[in-house]
RODO-2510 file (C-alpha; in nm, 4 decimals, decimal comma):
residues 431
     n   res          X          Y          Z
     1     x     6,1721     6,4565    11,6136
     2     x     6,1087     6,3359    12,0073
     3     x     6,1023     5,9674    12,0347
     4     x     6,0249     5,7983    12,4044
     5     x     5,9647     5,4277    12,4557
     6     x     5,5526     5,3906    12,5921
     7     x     5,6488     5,0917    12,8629
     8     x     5,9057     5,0069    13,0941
     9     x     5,7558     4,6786    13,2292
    10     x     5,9456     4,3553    13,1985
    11     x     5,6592     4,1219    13,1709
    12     x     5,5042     4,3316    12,8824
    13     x     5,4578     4,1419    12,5402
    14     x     5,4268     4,4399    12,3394
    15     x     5,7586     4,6506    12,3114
    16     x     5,5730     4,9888    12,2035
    17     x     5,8002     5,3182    12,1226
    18     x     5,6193     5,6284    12,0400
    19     x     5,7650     5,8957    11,8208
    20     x     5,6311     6,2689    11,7162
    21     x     5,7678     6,4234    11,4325
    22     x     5,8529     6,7817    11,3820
    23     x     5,4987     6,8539    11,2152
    24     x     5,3272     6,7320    11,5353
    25     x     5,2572     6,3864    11,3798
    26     x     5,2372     6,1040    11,6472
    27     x     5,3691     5,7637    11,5461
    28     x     5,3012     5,4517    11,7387
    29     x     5,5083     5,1311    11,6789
    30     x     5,4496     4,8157    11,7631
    31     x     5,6957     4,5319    11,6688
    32     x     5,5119     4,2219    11,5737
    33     x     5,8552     4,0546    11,4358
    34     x     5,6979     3,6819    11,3462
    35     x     5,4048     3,8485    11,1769
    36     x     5,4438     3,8477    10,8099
    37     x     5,1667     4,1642    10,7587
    38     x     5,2035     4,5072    10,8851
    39     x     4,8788     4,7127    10,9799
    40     x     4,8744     5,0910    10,9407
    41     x     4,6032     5,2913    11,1299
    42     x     4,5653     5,6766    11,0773
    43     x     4,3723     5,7906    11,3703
    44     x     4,2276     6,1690    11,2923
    45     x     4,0989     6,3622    11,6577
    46     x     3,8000     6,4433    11,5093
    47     x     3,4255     6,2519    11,5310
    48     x     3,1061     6,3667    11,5081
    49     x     3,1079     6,5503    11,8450
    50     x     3,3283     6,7783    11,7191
    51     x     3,0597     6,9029    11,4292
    52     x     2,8935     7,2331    11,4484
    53     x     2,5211     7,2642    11,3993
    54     x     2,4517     7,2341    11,0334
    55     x     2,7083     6,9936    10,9924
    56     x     2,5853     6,7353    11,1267
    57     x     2,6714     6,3982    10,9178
    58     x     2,9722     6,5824    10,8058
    59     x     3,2467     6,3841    10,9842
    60     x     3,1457     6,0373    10,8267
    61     x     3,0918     6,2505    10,4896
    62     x     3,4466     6,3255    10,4695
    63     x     3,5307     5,9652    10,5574
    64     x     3,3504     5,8629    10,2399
    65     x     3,4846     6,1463    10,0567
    66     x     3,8746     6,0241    10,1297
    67     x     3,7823     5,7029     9,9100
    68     x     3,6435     5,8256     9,6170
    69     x     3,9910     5,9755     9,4521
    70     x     4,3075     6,1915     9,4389
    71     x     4,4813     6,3646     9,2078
    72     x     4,7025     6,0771     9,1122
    73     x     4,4296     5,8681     9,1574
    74     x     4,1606     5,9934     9,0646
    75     x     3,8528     5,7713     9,0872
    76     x     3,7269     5,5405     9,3476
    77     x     3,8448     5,2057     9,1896
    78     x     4,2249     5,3558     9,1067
    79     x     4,2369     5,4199     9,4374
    80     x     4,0949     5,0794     9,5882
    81     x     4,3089     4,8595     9,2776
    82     x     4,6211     5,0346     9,4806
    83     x     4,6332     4,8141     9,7469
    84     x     4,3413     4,5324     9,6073
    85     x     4,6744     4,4429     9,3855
    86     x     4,8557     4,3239     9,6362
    87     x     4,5696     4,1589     9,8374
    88     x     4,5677     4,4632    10,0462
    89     x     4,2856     4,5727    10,2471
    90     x     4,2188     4,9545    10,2782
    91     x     3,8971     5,0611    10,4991
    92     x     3,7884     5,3811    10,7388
    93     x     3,5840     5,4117    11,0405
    94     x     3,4026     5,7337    11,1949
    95     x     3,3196     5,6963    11,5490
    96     x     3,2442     6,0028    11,7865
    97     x     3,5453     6,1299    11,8454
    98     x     3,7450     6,0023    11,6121
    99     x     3,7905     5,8796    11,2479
   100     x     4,0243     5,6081    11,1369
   101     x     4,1907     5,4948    10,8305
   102     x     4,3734     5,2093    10,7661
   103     x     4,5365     4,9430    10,5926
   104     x     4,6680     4,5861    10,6125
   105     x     4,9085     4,4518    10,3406
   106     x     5,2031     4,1857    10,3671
   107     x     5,5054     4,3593    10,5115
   108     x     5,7058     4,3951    10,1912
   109     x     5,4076     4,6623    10,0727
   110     x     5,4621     4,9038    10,4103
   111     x     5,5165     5,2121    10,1857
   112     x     5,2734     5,1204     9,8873
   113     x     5,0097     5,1506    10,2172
   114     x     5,1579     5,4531    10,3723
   115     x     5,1750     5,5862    10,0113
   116     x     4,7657     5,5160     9,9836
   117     x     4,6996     5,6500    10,2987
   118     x     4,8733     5,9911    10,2979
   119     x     4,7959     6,0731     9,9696
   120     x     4,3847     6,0026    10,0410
   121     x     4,4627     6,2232    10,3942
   122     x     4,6646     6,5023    10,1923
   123     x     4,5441     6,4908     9,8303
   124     x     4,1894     6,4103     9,8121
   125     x     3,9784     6,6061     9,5188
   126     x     3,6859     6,6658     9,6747
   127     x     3,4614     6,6946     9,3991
   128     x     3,0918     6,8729     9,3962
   129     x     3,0019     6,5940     9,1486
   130     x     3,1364     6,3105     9,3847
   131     x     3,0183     6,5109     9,6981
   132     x     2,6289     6,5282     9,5276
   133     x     2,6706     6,1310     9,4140
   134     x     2,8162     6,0225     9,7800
   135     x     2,5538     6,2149     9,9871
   136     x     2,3115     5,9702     9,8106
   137     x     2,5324     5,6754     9,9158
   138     x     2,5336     5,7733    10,2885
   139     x     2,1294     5,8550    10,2958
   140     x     2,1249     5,4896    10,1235
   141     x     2,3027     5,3390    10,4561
   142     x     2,1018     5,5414    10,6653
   143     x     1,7841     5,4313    10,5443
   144     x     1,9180     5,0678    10,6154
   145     x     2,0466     5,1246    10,9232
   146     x     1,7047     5,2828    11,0338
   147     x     1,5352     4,9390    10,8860
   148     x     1,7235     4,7483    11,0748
   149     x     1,6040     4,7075    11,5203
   150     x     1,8443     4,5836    11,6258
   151     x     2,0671     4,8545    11,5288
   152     x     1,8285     5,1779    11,5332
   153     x     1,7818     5,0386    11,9043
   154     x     2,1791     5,1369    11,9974
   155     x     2,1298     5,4971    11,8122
   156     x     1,8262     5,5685    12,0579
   157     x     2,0013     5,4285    12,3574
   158     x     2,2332     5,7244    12,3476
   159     x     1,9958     5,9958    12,2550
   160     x     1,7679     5,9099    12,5121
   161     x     2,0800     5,9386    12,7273
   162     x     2,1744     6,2817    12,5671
   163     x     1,9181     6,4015    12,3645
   164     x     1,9582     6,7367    12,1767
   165     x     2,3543     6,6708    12,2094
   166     x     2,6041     6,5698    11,9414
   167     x     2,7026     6,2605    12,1540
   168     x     2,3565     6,1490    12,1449
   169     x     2,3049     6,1831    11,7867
   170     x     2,2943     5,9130    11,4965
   171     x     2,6780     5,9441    11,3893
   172     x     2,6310     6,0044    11,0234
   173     x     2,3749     6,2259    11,0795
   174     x     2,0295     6,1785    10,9584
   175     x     1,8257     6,1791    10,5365
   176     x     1,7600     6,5783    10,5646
   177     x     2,0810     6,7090    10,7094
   178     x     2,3176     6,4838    10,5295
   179     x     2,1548     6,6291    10,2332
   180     x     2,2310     7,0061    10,3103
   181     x     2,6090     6,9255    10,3228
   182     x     2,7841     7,1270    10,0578
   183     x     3,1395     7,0332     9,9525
   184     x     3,2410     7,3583    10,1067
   185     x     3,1324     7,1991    10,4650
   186     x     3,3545     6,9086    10,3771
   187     x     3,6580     7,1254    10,2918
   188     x     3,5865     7,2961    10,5868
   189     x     3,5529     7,0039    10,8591
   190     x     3,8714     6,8609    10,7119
   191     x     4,0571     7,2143    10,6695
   192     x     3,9572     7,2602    11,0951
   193     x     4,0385     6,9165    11,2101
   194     x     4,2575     6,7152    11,0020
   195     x     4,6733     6,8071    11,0684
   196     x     4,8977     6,6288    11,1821
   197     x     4,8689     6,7602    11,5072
   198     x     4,5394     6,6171    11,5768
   199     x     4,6685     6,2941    11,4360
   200     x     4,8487     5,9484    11,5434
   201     x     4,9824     5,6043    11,2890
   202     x     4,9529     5,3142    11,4617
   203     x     5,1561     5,0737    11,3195
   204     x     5,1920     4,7101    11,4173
   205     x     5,3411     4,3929    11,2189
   206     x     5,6533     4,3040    11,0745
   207     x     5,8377     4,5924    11,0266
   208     x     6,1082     4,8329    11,1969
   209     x     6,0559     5,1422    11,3713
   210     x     6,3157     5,3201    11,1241
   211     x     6,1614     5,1795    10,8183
   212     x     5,7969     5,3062    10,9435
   213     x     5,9553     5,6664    11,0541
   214     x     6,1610     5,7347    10,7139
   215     x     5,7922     5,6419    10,5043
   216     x     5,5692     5,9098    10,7190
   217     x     5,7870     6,1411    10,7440
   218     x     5,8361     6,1490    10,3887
   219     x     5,4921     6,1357    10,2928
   220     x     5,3440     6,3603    10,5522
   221     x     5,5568     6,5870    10,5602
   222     x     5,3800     6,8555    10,3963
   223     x     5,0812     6,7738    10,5972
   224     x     4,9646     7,1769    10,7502
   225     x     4,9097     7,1603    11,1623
   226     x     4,5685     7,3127    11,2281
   227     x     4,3935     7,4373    11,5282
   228     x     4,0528     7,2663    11,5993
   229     x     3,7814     7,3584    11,8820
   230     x     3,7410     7,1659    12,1338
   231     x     3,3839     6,9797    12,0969
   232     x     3,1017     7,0873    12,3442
   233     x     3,0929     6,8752    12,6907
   234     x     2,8450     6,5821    12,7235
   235     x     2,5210     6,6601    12,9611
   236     x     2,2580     6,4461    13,1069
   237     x     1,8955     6,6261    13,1597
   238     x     1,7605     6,5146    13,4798
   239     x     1,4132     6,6150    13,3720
   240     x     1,4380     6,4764    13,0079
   241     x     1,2452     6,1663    12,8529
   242     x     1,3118     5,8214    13,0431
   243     x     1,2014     5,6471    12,7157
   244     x     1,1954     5,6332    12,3343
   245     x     1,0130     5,4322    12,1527
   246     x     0,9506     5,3384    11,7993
   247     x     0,7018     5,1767    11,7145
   248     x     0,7296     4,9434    11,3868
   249     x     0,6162     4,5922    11,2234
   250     x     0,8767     4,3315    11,3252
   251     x     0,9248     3,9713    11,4475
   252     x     1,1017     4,1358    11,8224
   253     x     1,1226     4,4125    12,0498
   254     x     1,4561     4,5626    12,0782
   255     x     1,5025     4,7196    12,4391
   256     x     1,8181     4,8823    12,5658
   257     x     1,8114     4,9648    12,9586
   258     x     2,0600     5,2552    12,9254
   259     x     2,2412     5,3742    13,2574
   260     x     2,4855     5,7234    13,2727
   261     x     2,8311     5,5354    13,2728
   262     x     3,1999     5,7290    13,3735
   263     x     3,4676     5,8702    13,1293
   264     x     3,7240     5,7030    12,9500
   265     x     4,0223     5,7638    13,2581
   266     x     3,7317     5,7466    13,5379
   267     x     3,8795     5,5375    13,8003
   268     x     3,6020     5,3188    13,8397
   269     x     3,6255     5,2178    13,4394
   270     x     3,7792     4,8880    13,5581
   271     x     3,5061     4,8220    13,7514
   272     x     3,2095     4,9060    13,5456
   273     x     3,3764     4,6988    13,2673
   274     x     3,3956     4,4050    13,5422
   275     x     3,0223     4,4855    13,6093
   276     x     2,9058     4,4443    13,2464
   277     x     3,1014     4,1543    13,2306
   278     x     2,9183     3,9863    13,5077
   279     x     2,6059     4,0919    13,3783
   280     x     2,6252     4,0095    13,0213
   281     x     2,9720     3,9718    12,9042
   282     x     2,8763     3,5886    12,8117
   283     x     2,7146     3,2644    12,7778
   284     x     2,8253     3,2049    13,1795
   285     x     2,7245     3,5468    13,2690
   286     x     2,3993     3,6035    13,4991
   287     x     2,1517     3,7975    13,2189
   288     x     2,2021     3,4755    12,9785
   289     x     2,1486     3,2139    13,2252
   290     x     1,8564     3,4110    13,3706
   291     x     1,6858     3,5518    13,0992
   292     x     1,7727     3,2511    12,8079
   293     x     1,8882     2,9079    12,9566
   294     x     1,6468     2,9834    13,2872
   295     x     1,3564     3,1539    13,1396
   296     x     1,3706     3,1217    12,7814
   297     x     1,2943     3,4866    12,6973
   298     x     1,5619     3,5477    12,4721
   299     x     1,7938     3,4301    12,2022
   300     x     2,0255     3,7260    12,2379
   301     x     2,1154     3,9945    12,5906
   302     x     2,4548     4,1503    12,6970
   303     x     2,5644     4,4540    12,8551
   304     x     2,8239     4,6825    12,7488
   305     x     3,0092     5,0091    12,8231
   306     x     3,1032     5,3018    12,6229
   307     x     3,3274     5,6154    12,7039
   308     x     3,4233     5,9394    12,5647
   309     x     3,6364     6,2052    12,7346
   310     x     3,4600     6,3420    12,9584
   311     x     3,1273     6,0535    12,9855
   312     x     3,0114     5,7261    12,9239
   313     x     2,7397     5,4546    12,9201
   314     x     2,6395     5,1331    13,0523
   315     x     2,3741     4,9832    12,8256
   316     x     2,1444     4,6252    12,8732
   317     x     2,0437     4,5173    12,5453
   318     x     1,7541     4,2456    12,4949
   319     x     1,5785     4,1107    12,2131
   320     x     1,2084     3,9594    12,2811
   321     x     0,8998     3,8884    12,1618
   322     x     0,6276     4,1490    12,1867
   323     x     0,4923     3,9733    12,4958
   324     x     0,7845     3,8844    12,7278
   325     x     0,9371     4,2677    12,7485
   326     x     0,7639     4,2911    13,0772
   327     x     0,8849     4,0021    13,2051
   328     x     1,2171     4,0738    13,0733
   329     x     1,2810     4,4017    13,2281
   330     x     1,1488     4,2173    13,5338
   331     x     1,3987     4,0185    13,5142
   332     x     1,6664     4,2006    13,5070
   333     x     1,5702     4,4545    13,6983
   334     x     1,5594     4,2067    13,9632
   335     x     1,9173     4,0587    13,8902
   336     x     2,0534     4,4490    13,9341
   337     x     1,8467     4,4601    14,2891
   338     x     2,0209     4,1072    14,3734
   339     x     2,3604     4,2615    14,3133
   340     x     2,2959     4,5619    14,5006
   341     x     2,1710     4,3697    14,7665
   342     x     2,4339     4,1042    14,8006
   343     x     2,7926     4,0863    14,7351
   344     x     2,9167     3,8871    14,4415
   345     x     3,1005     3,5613    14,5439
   346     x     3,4780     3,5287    14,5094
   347     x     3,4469     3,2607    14,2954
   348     x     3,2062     3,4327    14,0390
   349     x     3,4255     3,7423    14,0317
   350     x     3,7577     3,5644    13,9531
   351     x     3,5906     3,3752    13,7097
   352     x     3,4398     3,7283    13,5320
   353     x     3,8086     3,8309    13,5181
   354     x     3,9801     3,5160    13,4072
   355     x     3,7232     3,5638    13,1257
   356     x     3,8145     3,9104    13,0262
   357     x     4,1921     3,8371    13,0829
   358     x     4,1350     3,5544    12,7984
   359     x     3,8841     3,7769    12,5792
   360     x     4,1502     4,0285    12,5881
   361     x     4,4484     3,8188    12,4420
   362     x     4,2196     3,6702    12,2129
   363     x     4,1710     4,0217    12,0663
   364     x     4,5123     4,1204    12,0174
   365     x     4,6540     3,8329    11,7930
   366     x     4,6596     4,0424    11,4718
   367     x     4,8752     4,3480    11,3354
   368     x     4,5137     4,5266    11,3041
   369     x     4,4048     4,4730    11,6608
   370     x     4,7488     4,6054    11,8114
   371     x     4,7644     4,9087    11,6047
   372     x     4,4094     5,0413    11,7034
   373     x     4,4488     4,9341    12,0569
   374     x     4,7652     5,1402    12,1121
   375     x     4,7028     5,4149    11,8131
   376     x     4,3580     5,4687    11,9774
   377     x     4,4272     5,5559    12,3446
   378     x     4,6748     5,7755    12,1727
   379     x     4,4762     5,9986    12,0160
   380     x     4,1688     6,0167    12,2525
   381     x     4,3638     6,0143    12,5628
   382     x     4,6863     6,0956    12,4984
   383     x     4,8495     5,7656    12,7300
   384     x     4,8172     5,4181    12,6267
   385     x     4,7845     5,1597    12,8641
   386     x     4,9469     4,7707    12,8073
   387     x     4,6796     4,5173    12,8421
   388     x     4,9166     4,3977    13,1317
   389     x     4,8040     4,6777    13,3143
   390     x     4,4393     4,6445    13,2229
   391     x     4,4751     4,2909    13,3307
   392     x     4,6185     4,4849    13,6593
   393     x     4,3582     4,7324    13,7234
   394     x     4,0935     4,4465    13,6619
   395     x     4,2174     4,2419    13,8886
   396     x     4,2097     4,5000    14,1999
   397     x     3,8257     4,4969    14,1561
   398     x     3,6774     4,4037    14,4335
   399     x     3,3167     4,2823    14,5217
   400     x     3,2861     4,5865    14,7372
   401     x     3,3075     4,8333    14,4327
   402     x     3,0681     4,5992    14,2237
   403     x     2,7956     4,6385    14,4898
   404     x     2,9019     5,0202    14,5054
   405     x     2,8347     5,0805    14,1382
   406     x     2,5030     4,8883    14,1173
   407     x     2,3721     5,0833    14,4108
   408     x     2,4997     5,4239    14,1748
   409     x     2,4907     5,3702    13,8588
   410     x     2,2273     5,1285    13,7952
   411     x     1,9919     5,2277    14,0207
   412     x     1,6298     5,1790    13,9213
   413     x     1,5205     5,5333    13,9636
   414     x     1,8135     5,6817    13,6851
   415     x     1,7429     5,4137    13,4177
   416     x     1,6539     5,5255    13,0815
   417     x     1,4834     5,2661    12,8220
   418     x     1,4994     5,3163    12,4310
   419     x     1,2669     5,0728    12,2519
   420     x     1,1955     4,9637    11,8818
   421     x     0,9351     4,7222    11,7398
   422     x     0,5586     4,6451    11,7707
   423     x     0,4697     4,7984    12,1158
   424     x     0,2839     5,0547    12,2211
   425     x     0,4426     5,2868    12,4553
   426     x     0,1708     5,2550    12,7309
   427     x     0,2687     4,8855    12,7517
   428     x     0,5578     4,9792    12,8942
   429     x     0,5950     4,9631    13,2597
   430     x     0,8682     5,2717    13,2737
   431     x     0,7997     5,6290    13,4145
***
């Protein structure tokens, strides 16, 4: 077992120590000593990036699959009544290029968690019968998802940025090839990329880092290392479509202006994430007085980032009625020429990062928070930053780089749209 403390600052509020055990497994800890709770987050390397063809939908398949029993527990409600009986809550996420697990309980039920967790990571059945009944399930929340604008909108923003890709691709997959998963793809996916190797525990809350390393060593410790391929790099076609559109009956038109962004360790992350602040991080920022309190387009627009390994995206997002998209891409089109044209006062800018200094803290009051902040970077990046130092690499953002990524990154000519709702595509005033 290595063990190495992950900060040496001072003025750091979170006293993290990181830990790998002989298996490979990576543990996180976080002391949280006034907190009466304890979080535990299992963070697997392994999204749906890292799916072959023909398996795509297969990573959030096997998240579903970990729920519905084990071979001590083995149906869906024994398994949720574990920690549901201590007022426990027990709940998994599949993002791109990663899957998490996790659970919060009061800190006096640390191992009953760790117990659920390990043995749905380790000793899940895997039946054909629950496979065939849970493939249903998922179609089920893709057909809502795809009824739904305002979040169909956010699945075509990225593959109109990466089309043909598995970055750009609806996460779960889609109706057809969710329904050509056998359980032998599930076995499979988990058999390539779940070990503890290609794993991290976050754990944050009440509890000691010798309590937390005794309970996963024990009940991982027969947890097999595995070997899994690295996932095929993101690409951006030059020559590819600079809009999709859907075309259905409802009340708005969801448009996302979608921009390429920068990888998760670019050095201009800080930046960007200053830049979408500015933009649309707010009620004070520019794209909601413009677009609502000035103009009265819109109820709801923000900009946000997103990054993987090795790219990113910076995305608009505005909600309108079928006759104001015009004048709402207008709109901000010309608030992205403004700050390309003109530096952003001093004033504005340390009031964008006294804003995400707050927004920050604010997010990292709970066991929950801390665990998948630190357990997170972990896993995807292998280095975990403080949010002292975020604070510090905001806070070196100058107005300089702001007009330097406008001029780069959102310029007019790279801009990619991705539309739903009643419009016709030759409405649209995009090449």
């Amino acid at each position: 077992m290595t063990s190495r403390p992950a900060h040496t600052r001072d003025d750091e509020v979170f006293a993290v120590e990181a830990r790998t055990l002989a298996n490979g497994l990576c543990i996180v800890h976080v002391p949280m000593p006034t907190m009466p709770s304890v979080a535990v987050n299992v963070f697997v390397g392994a999204g749906s990036r890292h799916e072959r063809t023909g398996q795509e939908g297969a990573a959030h398949l096997v998240e579903h699959m970990l729920f519905k029993g084990t071979y001590r527990r083995p149906s869906a409600s024994q398994l949720s009544q574990t920690l549901d009986a201590v007022g426990g809550v027990l709940n998994a996420a599949t993002d791109k290029d990663l899957t998490t697990y996790w659970a919060k309980v009061a800190k006096e039920h640390l191992s009953l968690a760790i117990d659920c967790l390990s043995d749905m990571l380790l000793c899940s059945r895997v039946t054909t019968s629950d496979v065939t009944k849970e493939k249903g399930v998922v179609i089920e929340e893709l057909r809502m998802l795809a009824d739904d604008p305002q979040d169909r909108v956010h699945v075509l923003a990225e593959e109109v940025l990466w089309p043909d890709q598995p970055v750009g691709r609806e996460i779960a997959g889609t109706p057809d090839t969710v329904a050509r998963l056998s359980r032998a793809d599930v076995r499979g996916f988990m058999r390539e990329h779940y070990g503890p190797n290609n794993a991290v525990v976050g754990v944050a809350g009440g509890v000691g880092l010798e309590d937390v390393t005794d309970l996963l060593a024990r009940h991982f410790d027969g947890w097999e290392p595995v070997t899994p391929e690295v996932p095929t790099p993101a690409r951006v076609i030059p020559d590819g479509a600079r809009h999709f559109v859907e075309c259905k009956r409802a009340e708005q038109v969801q448009v996302c202006v979608v921009f390429q962004g920068v990888a998760r360790r670019h050095p201009d992350r800080p930046a960007l994430d200053v830049l979408a602040t500015l933009l649309g991080g707010g009620t004070s920022s520019r794209l909601f007085r413009m677009l609502r309190d000035e103009l009265g387009l819109a109820y709801d627009v923000h900009a946000y980032t997103t990054y993987l390994s090795d790219t990113g995206s910076f995305v608009i997002y505005v909600g309108v009625e079928e006759g104001k998209v015009i004048r709402a891409l207008s709109a901000i089109t010309n608030e992205i020429n403004r700050l390309s044209r003109r530096r952003v006062p001093e004033a504005e800018l340390d009031r964008t990062k006294r804003f995400m200094r707050g927004r920050l803290w604010l997010a990292l009051e709970e066991p929950q928070a801390v665990a998948s902040w630190f357990g997170a970077q972990q896993i995807v990046q292998d280095e975990m930053l403080s949010p002292e130092q975020v604070v510090d690499e905001t806070s070196a953002v100058s107005t300089d780089d702001l007009r330097r990524l406008t001029r780069t990154i959102l310029a007019p000519d790279v801009a990619r749209l991705a539309v739903v709702g009643p419009i016709d595509p030759v409405d649209l005033p995009w090449p």
